[in-house]
C-alpha positions as CSV (number, residue, x, y, z in Angstrom):
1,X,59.7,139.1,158.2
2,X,61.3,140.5,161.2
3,X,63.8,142.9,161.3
4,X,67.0,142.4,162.5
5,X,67.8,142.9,166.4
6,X,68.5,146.9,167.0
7,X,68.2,146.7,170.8
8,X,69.8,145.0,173.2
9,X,66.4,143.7,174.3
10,X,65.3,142.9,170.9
11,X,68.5,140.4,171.1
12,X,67.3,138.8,174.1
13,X,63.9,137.9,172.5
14,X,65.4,136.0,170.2
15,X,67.2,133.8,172.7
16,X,70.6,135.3,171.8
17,X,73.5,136.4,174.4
18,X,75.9,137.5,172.0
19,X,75.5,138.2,168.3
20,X,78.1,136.8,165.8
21,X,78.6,140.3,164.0
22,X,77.2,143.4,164.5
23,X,76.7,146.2,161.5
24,X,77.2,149.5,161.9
25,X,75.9,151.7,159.3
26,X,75.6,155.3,158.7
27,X,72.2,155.4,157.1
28,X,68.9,154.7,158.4
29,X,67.6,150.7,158.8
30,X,66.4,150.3,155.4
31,X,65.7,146.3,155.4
32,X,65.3,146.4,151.1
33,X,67.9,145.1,148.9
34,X,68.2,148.2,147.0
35,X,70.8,148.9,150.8
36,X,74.0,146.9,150.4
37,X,73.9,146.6,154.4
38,X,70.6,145.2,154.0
39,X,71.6,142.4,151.6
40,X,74.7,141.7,153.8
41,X,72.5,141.1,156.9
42,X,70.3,138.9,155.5
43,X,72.9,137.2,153.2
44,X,75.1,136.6,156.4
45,X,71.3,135.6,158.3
46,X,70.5,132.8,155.3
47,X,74.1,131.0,156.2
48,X,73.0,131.1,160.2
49,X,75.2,133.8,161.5
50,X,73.2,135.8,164.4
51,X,73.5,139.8,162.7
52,X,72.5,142.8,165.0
53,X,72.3,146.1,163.5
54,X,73.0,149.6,164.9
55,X,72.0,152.5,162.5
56,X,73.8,155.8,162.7
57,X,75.0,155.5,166.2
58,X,76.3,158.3,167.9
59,X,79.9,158.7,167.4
60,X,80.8,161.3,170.3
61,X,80.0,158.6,172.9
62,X,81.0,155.1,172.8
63,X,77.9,154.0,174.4
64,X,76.2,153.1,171.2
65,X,78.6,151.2,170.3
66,X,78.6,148.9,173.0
67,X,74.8,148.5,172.6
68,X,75.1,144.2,171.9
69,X,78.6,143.7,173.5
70,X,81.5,142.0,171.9
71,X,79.9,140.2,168.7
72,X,81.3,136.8,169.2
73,X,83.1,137.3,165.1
74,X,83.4,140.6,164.5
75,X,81.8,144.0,163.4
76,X,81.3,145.0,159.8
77,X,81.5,148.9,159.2
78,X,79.8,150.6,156.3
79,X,79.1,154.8,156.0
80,X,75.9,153.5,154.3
81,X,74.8,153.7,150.3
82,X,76.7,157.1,149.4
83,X,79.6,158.4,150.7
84,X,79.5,160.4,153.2
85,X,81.6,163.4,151.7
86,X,79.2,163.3,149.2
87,X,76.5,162.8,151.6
88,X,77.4,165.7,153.5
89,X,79.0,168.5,150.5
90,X,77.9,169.8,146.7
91,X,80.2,169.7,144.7
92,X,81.6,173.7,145.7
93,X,82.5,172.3,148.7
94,X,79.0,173.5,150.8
95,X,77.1,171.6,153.1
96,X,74.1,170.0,151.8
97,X,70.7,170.9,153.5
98,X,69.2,167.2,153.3
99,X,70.2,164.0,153.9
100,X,68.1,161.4,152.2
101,X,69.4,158.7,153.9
102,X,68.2,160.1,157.1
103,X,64.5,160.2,158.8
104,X,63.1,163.8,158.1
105,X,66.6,164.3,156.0
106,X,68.2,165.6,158.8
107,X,71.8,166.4,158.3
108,X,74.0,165.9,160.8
109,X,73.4,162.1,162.1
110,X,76.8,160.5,160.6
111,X,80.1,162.1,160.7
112,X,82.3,163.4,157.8
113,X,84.4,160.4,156.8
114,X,82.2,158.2,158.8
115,X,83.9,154.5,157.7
116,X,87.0,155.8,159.6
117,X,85.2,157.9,162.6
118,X,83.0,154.6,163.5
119,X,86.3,152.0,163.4
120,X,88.6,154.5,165.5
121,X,85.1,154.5,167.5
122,X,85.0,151.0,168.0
123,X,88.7,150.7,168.5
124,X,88.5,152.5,172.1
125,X,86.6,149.7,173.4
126,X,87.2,146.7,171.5
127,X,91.0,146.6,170.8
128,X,91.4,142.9,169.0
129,X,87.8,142.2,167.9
130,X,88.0,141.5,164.0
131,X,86.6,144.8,162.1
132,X,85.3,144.4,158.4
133,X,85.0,147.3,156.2
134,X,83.1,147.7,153.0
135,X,80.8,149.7,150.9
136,X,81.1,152.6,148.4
137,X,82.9,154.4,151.0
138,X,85.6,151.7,151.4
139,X,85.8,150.5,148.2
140,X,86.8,153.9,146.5
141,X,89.5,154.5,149.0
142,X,90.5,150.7,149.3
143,X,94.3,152.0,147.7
144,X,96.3,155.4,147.6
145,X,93.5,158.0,146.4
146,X,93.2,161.5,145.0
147,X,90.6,162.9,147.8
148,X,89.1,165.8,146.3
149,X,88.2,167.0,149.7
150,X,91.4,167.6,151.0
151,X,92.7,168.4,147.4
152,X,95.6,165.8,147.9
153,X,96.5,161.9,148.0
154,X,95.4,160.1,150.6
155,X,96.7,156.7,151.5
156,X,94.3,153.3,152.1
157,X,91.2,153.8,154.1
158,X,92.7,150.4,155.8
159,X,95.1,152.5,158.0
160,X,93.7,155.2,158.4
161,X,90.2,153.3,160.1
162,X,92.4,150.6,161.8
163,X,89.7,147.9,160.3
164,X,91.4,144.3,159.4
165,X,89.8,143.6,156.5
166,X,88.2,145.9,153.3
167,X,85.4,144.0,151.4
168,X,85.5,145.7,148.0
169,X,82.4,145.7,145.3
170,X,79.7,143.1,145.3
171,X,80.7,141.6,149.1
172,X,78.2,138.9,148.9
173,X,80.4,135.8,148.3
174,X,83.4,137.5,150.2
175,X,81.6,138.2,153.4
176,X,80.1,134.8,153.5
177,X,84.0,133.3,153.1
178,X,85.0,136.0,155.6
179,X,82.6,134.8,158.1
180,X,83.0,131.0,157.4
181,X,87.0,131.9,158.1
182,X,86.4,133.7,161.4
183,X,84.0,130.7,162.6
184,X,86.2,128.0,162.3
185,X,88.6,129.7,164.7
186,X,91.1,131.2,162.4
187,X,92.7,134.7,161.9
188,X,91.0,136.6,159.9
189,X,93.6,137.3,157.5
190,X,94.8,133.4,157.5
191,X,92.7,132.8,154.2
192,X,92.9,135.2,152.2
193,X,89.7,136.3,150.6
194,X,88.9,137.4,147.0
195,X,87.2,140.7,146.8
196,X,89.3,141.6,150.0
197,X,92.0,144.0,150.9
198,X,94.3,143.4,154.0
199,X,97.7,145.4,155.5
200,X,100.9,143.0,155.5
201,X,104.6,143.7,156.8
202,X,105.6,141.3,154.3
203,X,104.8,140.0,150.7
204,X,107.5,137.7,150.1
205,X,104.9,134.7,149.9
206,X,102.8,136.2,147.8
207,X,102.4,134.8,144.3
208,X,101.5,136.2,141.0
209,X,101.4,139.8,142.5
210,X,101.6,143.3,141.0
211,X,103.2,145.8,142.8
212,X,101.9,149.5,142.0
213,X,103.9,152.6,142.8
214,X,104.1,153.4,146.5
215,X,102.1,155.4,148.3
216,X,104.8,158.0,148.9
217,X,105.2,158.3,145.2
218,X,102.0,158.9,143.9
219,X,102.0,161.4,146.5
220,X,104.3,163.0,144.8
221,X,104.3,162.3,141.5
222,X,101.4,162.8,139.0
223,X,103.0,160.5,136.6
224,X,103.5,157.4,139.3
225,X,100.0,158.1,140.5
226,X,98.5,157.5,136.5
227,X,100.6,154.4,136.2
228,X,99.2,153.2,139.3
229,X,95.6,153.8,138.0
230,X,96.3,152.4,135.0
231,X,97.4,149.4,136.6
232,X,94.5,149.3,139.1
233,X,92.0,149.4,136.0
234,X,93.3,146.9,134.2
235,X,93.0,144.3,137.1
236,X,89.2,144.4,137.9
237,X,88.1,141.6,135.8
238,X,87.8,138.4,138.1
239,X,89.2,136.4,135.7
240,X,92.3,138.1,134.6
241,X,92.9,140.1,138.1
242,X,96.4,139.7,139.7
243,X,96.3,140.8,143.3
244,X,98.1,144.3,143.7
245,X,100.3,145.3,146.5
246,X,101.2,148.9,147.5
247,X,104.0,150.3,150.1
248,X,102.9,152.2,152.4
249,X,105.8,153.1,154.7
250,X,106.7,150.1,155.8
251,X,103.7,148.1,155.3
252,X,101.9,147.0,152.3
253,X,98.3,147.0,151.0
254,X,97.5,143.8,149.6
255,X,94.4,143.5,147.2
256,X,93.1,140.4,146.1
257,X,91.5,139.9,142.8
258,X,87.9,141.1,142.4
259,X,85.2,138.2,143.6
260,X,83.7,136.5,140.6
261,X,80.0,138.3,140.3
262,X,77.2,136.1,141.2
263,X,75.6,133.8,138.5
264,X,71.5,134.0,137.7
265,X,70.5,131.6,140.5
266,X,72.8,133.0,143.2
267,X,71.4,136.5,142.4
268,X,68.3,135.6,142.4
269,X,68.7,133.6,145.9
270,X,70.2,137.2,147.3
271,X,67.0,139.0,146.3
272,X,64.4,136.4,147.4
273,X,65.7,136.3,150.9
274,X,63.2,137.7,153.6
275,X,63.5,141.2,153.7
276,X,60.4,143.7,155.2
277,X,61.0,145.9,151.8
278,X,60.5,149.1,154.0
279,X,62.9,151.2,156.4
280,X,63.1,150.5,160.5
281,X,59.8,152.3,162.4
């Protein structure tokens, strides 16, 4: 099976002007399921929606990121199968010699905090295009977070990258509904999404809702922030999840209950699709 378009011209062969997302990803172009961007692409691929992939582009420039144009939905940000913090520092704090995720493990091809560096990236050219965030990266920050690398709380990933949308855990039902949503000609954020994070001004309409401590207390207060963990832990069954709202100043951070995980046959679909089980020459 082919791989999916990384050059413009590789676009064109296909007969495409404009790809309906584009992922950016800070590993190499591993087309193997083992890669959650991998089984996004193709997932996104099996329900007809035109993916183009850039891998490890270089964030100093916007040039790479310009490399298909405006996507015609959106682009869908990942800092690849590890986080990059942890990509890039042992545990002391020292930079790591190799990066794994890299040809020839060279260090140095993603930035530090690379889910925020490549939306703030993208956000210098394409002001309104629809920006979806997710993996391992995303998901552990999705709410206020103790950031051991700065050795203090941090607040949602969601404001600090600018992104619309955070795809939490297993995104392969969400980003199929996220994609369906954005085709039909609506916002984004008009059905909301299961598996999904999103920033709202106000949550008056929001039913069956748990609000956790602020961000500005947890902040502060070692007590607020365990309640608030305690409280996010006991909402990750799909079942039995409420969706939990935190203030942030004077927004909110709305996340929806965890998608339901995928059942035998839909798993099994996922890992029969046509991947080339082997990384990008």
């Amino acid at each position: 099976m082919a791989f999916l378009p990384v050059t413009r011209e590789e676009m064109l062969e296909r007969g495409w002007e404009q790809p309906d997302f584009v992922y950016i990803c800070g590993d190499a172009y591993v087309d193997h399921p083992s890669f959650g961007a991998a089984i996004i692409c193709r997932v996104l691929e099996s329900h007809g929606y035109k993916v183009c992939f850039i891998a490890q582009p270089d964030w100093k420039t916007t040039e790479d990121f310009t490399r298909f144009g405006e996507p015609r939905l959106g682009f869908l940000v990942s800092a690849g199968n590890i986080d990059s913090m942890v990509n890039h520092y042992t545990v002391a704090k020292k930079p790591r010699k190799k990066d794994y995720y890299t040809p020839g493990g060279e260090m140095g091809k993603r930035p530090d905090r690379a889910t925020i560096v490549y939306c703030n990236k993208l956000r210098e050219v394409y002001k309104k295009t629809p920006i979806i965030i997710g993996g391992v990266e995303a998901s552990l920050r999705r709410l206020s977070h103790y950031d051991y690398w700065d050795n203090k709380v941090r607040r949602s990933i969601l404001f600090d990258s600018k992104a619309d949308c955070l795809s939490y855990g297993m995104g392969e039902k969400s980003i199929v509904k996220l994609a369906d949503v954005l085709n039909s000609g609506n916002d984004l954020l008009s059905l909301p999404v299961n598996g999904c994070c999103y920033i709202a001004k106000d949550i008056s309409d929001i039913e069956n809702c748990t609000e956790l401590p602020s961000f500005d207390e947890v902040a502060t207060d070692k007590v607020k922030y365990a309640d608030a963990t305690l409280t996010e832990y006991r909402n990750q069954d799909s079942i039995s999840a409420k969706t939990l709202v935190q203030k942030h100043g004077d927004r909110y951070l709305v996340a929806m209950p965890p998608s339901a995980p995928l059942e035998t046959k839909e798993l099994d679909e996922v890992y029969e699709l046509p991947y080339s089980f082997c990384p990008h020459p």
